[in-house]
Backbone as a ProteinNet text record, in pm:
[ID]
protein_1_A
[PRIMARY]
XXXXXXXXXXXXXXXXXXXXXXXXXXXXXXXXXXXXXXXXXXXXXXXXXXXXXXXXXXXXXXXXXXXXXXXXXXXXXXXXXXXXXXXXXXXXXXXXXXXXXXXXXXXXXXXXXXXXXXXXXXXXXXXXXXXXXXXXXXXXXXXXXXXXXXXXXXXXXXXXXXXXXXXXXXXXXXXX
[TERTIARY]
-358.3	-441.4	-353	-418.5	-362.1	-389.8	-332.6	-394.5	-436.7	-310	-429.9	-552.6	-578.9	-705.8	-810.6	-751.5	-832.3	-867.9	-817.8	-792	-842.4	-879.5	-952.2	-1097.2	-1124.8	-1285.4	-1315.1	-1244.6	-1315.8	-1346.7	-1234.8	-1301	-1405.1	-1431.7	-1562.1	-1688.5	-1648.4	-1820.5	-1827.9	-1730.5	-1738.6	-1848.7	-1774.3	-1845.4	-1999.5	-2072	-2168.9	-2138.4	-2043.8	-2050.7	-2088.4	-2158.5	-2201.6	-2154.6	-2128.9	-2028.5	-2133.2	-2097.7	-2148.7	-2120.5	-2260.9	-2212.9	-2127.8	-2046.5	-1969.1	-2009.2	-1940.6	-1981.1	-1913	-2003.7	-1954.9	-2061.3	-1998.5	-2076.1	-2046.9	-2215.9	-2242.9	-2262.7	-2178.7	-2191.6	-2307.4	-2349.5	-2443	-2447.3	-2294.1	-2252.7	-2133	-2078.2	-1964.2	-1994.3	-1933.8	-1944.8	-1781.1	-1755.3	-1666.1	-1654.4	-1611.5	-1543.3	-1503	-1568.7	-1465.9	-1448.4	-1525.4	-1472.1	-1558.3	-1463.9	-1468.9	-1398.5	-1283.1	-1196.6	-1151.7	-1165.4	-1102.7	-1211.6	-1316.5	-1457.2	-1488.6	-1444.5	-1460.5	-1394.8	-1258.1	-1165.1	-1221.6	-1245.5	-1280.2	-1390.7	-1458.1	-1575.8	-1559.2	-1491.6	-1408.6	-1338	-1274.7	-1157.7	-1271.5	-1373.2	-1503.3	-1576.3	-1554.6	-1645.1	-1778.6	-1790.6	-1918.9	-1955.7	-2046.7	-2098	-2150.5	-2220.7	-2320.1	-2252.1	-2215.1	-2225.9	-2316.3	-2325	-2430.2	-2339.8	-2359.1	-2366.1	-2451.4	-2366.5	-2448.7	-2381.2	-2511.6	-2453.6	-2537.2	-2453.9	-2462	-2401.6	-2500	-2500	-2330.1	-2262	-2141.8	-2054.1	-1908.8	-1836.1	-1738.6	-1635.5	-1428.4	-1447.2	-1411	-1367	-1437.3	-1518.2	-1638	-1613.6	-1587.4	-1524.4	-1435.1	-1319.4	-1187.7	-1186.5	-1246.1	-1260	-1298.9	-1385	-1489.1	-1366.8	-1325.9	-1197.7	-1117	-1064.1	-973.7	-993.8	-1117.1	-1130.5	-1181.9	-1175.6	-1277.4	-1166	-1271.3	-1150.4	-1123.4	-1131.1	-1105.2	-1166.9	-1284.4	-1419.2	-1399.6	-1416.5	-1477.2	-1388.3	-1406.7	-1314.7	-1219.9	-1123.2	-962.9	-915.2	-848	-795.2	-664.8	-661.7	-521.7	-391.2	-355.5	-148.8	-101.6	-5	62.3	126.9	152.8	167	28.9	-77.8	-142.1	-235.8	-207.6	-280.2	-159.4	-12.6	39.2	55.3	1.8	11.3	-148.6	-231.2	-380.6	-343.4	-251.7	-247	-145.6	-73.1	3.2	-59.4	-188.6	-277.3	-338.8	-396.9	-477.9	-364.8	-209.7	-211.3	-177.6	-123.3	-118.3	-244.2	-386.5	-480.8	-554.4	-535.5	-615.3	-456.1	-366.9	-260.5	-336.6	-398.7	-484.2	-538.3	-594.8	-622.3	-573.7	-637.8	-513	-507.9	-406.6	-384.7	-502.8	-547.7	-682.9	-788.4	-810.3	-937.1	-887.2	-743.6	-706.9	-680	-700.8	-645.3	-781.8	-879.5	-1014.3	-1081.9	-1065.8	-1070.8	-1055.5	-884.3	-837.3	-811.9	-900.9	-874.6	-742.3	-650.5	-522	-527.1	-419.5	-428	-357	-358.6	-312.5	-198.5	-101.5	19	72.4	24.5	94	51.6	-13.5	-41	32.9	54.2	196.2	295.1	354.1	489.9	458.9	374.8	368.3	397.9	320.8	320.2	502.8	566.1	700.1	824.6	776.4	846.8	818	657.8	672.3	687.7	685.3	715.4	859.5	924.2	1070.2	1092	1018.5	1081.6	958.3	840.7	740.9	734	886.2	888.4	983.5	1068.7	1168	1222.7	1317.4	1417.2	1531.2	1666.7	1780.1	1846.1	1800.8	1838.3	1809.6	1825.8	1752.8	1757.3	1753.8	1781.1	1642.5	1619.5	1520	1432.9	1480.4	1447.8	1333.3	1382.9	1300.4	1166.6	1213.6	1111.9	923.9	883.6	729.6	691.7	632	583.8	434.2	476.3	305.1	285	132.7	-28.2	-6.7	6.5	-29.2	-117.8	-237.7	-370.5	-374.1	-472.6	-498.6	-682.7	-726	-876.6	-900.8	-993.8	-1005.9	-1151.2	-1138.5	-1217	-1402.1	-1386.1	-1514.1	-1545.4	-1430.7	-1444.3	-1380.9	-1369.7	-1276.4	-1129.9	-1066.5	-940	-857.1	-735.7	-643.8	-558.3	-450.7	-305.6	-247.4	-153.5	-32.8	43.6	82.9	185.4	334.9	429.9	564.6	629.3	580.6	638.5	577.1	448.3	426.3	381	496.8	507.9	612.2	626.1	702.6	801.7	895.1	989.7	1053.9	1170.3	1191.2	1342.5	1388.9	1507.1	1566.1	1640.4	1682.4	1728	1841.2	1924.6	1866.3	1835	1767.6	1874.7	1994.8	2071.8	2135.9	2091.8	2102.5	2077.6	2156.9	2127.1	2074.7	1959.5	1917.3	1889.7	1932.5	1925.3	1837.7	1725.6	1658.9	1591.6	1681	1649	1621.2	1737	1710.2	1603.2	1520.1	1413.4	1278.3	1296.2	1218.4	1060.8	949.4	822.3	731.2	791.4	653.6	682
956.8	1072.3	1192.6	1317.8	1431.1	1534.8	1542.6	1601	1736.3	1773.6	1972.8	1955.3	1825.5	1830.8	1782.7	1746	1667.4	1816.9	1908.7	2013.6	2123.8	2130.3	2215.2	2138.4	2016.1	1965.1	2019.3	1976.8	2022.1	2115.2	2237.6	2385.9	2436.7	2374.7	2405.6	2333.4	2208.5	2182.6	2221.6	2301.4	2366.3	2501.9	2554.1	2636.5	2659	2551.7	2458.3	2414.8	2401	2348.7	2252	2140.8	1998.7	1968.6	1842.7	1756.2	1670	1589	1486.3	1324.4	1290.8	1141.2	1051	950.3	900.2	754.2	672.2	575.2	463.4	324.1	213.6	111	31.4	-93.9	-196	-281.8	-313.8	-487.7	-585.6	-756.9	-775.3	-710.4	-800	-773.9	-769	-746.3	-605.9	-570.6	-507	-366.9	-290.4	-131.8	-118	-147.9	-98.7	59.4	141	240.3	284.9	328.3	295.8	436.9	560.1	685.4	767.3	867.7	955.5	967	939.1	930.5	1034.7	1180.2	1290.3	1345.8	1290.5	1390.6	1304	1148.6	1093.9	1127.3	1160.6	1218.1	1339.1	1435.8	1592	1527	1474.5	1499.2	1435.9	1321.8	1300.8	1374.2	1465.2	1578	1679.8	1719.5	1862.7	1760.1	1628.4	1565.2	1518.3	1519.5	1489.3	1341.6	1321.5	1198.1	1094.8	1209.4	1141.8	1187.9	1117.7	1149.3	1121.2	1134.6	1143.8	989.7	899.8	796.2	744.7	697.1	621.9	468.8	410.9	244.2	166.3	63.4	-17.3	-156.3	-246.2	-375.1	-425.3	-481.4	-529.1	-611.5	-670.3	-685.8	-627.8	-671.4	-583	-549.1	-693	-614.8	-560.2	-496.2	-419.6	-284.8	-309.2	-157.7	-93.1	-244.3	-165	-145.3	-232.8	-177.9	-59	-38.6	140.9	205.9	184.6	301.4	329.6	176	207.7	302.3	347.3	445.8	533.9	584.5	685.6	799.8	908.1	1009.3	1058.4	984	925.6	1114	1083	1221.4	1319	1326.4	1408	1390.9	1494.6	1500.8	1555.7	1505	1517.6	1510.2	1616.8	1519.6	1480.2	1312.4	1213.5	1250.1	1265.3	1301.9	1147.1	1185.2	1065.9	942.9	986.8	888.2	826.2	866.5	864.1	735	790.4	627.7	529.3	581.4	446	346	400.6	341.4	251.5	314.2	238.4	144.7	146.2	38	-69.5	-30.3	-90.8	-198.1	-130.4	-186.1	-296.5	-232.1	-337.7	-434.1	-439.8	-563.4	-652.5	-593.6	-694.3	-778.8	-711.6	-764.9	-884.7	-822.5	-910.2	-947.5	-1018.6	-1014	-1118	-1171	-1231	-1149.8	-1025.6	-968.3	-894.7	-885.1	-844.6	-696.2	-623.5	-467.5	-435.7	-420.2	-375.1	-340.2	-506.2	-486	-369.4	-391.3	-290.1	-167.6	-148.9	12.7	61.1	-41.7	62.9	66.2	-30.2	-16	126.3	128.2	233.7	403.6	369.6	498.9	549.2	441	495.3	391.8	442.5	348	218.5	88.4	-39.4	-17.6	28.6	66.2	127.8	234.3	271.3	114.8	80.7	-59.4	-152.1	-199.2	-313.6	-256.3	-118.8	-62.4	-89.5	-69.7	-93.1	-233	-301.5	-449.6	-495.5	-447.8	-498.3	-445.9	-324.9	-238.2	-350.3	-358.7	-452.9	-581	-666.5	-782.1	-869.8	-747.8	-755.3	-712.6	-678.1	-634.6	-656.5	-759.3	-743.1	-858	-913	-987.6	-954.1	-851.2	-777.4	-894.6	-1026.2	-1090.1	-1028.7	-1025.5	-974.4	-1007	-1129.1	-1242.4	-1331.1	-1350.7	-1471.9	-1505.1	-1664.4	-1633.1	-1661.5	-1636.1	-1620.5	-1732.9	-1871.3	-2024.7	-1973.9	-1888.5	-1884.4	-1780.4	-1715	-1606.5	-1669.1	-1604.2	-1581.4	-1611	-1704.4	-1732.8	-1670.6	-1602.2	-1500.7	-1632.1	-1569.3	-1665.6	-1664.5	-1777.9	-1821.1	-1765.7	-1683.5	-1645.7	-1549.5	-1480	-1341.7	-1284.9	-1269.7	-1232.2	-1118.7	-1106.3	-1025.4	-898.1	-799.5	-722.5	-777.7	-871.5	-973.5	-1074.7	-1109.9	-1229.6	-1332.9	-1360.4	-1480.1	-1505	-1603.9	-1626.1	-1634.6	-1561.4	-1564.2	-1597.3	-1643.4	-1673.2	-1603.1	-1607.1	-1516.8	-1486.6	-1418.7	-1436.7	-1412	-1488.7	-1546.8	-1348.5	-1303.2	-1155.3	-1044.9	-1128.8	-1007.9	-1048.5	-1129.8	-1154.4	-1048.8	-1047	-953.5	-936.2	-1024.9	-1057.5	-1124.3	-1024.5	-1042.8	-1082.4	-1113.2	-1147.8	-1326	-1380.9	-1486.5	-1569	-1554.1	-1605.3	-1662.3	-1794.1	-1855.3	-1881.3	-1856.8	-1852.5	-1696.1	-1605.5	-1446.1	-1397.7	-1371.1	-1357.5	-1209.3	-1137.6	-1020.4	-979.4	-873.7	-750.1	-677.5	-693.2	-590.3	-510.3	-537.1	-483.6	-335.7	-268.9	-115	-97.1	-138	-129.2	-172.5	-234.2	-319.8	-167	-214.1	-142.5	-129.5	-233.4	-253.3	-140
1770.8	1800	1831.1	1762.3	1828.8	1907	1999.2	2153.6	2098.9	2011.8	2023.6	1949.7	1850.4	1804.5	1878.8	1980.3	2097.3	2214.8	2213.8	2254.3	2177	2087.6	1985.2	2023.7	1952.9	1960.1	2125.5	2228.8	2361.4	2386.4	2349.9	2330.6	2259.6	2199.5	2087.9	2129	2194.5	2246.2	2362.4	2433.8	2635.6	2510.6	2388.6	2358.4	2236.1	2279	2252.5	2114.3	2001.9	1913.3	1862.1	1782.9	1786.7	1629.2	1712	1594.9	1520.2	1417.1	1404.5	1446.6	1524.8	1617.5	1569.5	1635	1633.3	1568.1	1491.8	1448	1576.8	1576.8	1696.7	1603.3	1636.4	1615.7	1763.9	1708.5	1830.8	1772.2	1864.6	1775.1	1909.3	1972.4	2070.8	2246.4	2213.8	2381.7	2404.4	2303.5	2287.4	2177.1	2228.7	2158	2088.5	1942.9	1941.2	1836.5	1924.2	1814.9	1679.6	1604.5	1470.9	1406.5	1394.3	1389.1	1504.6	1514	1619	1712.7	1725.6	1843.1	1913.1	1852.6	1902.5	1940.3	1887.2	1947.5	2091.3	2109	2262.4	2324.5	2246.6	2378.6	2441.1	2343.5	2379.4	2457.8	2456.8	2579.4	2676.1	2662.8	2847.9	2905.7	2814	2857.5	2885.8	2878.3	2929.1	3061	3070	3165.7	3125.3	2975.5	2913.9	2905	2983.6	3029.4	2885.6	2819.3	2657.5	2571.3	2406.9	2310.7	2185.2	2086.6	2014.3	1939.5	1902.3	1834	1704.2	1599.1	1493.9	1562.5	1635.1	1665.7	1520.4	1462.1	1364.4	1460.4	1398.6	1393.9	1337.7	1410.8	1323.3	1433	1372.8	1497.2	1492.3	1584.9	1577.7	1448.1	1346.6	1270.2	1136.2	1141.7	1056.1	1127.7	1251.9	1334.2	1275.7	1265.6	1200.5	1056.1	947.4	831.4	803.6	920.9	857	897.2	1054	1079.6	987.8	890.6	805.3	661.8	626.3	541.8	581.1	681.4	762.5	731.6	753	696.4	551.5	475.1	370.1	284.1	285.9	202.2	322.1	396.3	519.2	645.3	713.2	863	853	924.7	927.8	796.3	722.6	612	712.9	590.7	707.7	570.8	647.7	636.8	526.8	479.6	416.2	502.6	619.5	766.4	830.9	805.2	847.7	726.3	597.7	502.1	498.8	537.5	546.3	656.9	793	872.5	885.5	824	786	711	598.9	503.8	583.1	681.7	780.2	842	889	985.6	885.6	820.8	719.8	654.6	640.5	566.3	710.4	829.3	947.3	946.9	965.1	970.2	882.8	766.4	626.1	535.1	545.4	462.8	405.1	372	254.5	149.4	208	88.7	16.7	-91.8	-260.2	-254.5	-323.5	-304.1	-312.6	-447.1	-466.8	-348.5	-297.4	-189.3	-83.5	-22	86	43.9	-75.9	-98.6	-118	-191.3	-193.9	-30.1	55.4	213.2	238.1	268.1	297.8	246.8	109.3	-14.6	-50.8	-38.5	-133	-250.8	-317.7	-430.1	-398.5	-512.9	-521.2	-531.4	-618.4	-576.5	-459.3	-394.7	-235.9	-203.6	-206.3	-102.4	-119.5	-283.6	-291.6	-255.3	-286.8	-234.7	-39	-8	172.6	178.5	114.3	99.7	138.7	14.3	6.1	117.9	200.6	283.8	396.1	462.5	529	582.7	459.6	450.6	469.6	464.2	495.9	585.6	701.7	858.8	954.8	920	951.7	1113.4	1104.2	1233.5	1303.5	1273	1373.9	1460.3	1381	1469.4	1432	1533.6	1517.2	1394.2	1381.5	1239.6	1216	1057.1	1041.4	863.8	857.6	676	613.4	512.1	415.5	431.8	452	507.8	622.2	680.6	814.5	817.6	728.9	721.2	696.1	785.4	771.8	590.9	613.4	406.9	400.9	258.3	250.8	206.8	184.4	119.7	17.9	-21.6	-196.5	-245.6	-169.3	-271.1	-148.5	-249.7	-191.5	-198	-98.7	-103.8	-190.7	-339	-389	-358.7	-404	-362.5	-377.7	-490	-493.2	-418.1	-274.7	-191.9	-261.9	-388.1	-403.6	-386.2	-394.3	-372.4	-496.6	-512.8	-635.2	-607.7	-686	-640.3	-664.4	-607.4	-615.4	-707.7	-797.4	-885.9	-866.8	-940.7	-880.5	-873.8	-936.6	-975.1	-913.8	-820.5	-780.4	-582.7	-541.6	-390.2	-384.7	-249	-182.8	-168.4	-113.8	-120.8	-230	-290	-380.3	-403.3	-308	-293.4	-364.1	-366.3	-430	-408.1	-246.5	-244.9	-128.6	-37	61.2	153	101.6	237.9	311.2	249.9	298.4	394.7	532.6	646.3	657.7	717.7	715.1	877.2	870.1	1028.6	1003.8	1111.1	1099.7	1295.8	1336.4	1462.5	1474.5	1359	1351.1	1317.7	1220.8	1124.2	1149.9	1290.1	1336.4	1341.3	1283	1243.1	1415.7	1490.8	1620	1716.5
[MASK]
++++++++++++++++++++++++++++++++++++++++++++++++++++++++++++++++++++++++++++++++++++++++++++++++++++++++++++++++++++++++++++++++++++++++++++++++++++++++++++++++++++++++++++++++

């Protein structure tokens, strides 16, 4: 989040401006968030007790899928840091599913998403060291944007390296 935009929305509804309500979904017992974050801040930051809400039926993560393309048509436009750290989020979350499904999620394309794919898959456990033997093994199959399961192809996993005894550093690089 960014504070002067968090600092702009508050000035504008102290000076009655009105936004459009915030999306949350609700599994039953729990409100979670999924766009609007600078418009909740701005109104805790004026002392504003109510906001205007679209609550939908859903759980976490139907929260976080919408968050993850939100933005996307409308709002904020998001920064190039800003869809890669969504596609960040989304392959931590769903690394089952195939570029495709997470890039139409997130509205970038299948390529930014395999190129993220391969950036983080290689530093995605930040040990000091460690050889290829040890490394975290992706999923043989991958959830497609239709719900079914595909496999993987040998050419198109992530790691693309060869050699299983190659010791790799990545403390500098470390993503967390």
């Amino acid at each position: 989040l960014e504070f002067r935009r968090v600092l702009f929305r508050s000035d504008a509804m102290t000076g009655g401006a009105e936004f459009p309500p915030v999306v949350v979904f609700h599994d039953g017992s729990n409100y979670f968030l999924a766009d609007g974050f600078h418009r909740v801040m701005a109104s805790e930051r004026i002392k504003c007790k109510d906001i205007d809400a679209d609550v939908r039926k859903g759980t976490k993560q139907d929260a976080l899928i919408f968050a993850l393309g939100a933005n996307t048509s409308n709002g904020l436009r998001r920064t190039n840091a800003d869809k890669r750290q969504c596609v960040k989020i989304a392959l931590r979350e769903f690394a089952d599913w195939s570029d495709r499904r997470i890039a139409e999620v997130c509205g970038v394309s299948n390529q930014f998403v395999g190129n993220i794919r391969v950036e983080v898959s290689t530093v995605d456990t930040c040990p000091t060291t460690y050889t290829l033997k040890d490394a975290p093994a992706e999923p043989e199959t991958r959830t497609g944007r239709d719900g079914k399961q595909y496999p993987v192809a040998p050419d198109r996993k992530s790691t693309r390296l060869n050699s299983s005894h190659l010791v790799i550093s990545y403390a500098v690089f470390c993503l967390k």
